[in-house]
Structure formats: C-alpha cells, structure tokens
N, C-alpha and C positions, 0 to 999 in steps of 0.2 A: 404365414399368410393363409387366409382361409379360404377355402372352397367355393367360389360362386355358385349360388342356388338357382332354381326354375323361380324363387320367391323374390329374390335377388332382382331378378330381369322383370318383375312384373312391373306394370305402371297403372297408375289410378288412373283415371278419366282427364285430371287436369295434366298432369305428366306428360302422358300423349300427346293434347291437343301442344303445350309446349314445346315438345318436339317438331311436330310437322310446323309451327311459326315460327321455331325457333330453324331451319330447314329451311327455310323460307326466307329467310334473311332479317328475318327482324329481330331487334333487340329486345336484351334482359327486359328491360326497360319499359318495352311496347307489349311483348310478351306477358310480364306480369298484370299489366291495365287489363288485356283481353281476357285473360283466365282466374283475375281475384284475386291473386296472389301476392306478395310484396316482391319488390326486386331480387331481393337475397336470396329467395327462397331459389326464384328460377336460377341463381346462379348456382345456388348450391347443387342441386338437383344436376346441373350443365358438369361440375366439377367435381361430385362425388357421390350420384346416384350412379351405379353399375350399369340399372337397367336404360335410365336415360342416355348414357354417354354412350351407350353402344346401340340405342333404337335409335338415335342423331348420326352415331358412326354411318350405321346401315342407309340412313336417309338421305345424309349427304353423299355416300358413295353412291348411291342410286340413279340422286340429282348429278351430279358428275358422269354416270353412263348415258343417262338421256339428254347431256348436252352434247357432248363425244358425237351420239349418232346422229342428233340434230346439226351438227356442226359438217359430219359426213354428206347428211344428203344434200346442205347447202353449196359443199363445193361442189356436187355433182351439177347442180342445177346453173351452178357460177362459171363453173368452165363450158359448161354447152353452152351458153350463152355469151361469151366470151370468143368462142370457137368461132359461133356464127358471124360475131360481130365483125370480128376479124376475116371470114371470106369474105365476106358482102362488103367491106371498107366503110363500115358503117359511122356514125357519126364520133363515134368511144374507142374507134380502133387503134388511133395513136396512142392515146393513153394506154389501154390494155397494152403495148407492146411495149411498152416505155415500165410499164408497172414488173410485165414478164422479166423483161430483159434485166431491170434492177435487181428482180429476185434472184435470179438466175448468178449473176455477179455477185452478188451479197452471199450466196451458199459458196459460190467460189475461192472467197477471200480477197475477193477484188478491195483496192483503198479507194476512202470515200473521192478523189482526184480523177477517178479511171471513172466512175460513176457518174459523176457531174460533165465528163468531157464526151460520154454517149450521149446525155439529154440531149447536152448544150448540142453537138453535130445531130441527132437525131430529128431534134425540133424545129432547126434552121433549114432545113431539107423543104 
C-alpha cells in the first residue's frame, strides 16, 4: 500500500464544487449536470479519489456537528416553551404531558398495554 501524498488530497476546481453538492445531498446524477461532468466520473471521484472521499469524509462530518448543535439549541428553546405551556395550562398542555409521560415510559420499558391505558385514563379526565 502506498503512502498518501499532500498531491493525493488535492482537488481541481470541479472536484470541490462536487464535494460541497455532493455534501449536500445531491446526487451523482444531479451533481455531474451542475459541474460538466458525466456521472461515472463523480462516482468514480466519490469511490476512489483519496482526496475527494476524505474532503466528503470532513464535510459530512461537519454537516453532522452543525446538526447536533442545531438540534441542541432546538430542545432548549422546545422545553422552555413547553415548561411555560404547561404552568399557564395552556391550550398544548395536555398533549405535552401525555407526550412527556409516553417518553418517560418508553425509556422505562413500559409495554405498549401500560401506554395506551395512561392515554386512554389521562384523556377521559
């Protein structure tokens, strides 16, 4: 096996742009129409350029932390509002506690019998 080079990991101009749509979620397919290419080529390039399968590695792992922390601030913003709902007895309040409670049982190992018998008493309340 041979030694990957700094030449190895280089990318032409179209290689890149492949990356970041291919990153992006779009296909060989769509990808080659935007950059000139033929399809084969972007797969080839996906499956045995060095440089492209580890600037794809790096860009989906990236895209993958910036959903993570997107995803973090979301709960934050979903349980304060949630929280509120729930002192104020506001309109979503039975739902959010019906939603809590389910989760809350589901991590427990509660069976789906024990689940459906909170609703069903929860909601006739």
């Amino acid at each position: 096996m041979e030694a990957v080079t700094d030449v190895d990991l280089e990318l032409t101009e179209r290689q890149s742009r492949a990356v970041d749509l291919l990153a992006a979620g779009m296909s060989d397919t769509d990808v080659a129409a935007a950059i000139g290419v033929h399809r084969a080529t972007v797969n080839k390039w996906r499956h045995e350029h060095v440089g492209v399968r580890a600037a794809l590695s790096q860009a989906r792992a990236a895209a993958h932390r910036d959903m993570v922390n997107r995803v973090r601030r979301l709960q934050v913003t979903a349980l304060e509002w949630a929280e509120t709902e729930l002192r104020r007895d506001g309109a979503h309040a039975h739902r959010i506690a019906l939603a809590m409670l389910g989760s809350i049982i589901a991590d427990a190992g509660e069976s789906e019998p024990m689940r459906e018998n909170i609703v069903v008493n929860f909601t006739m309340d």
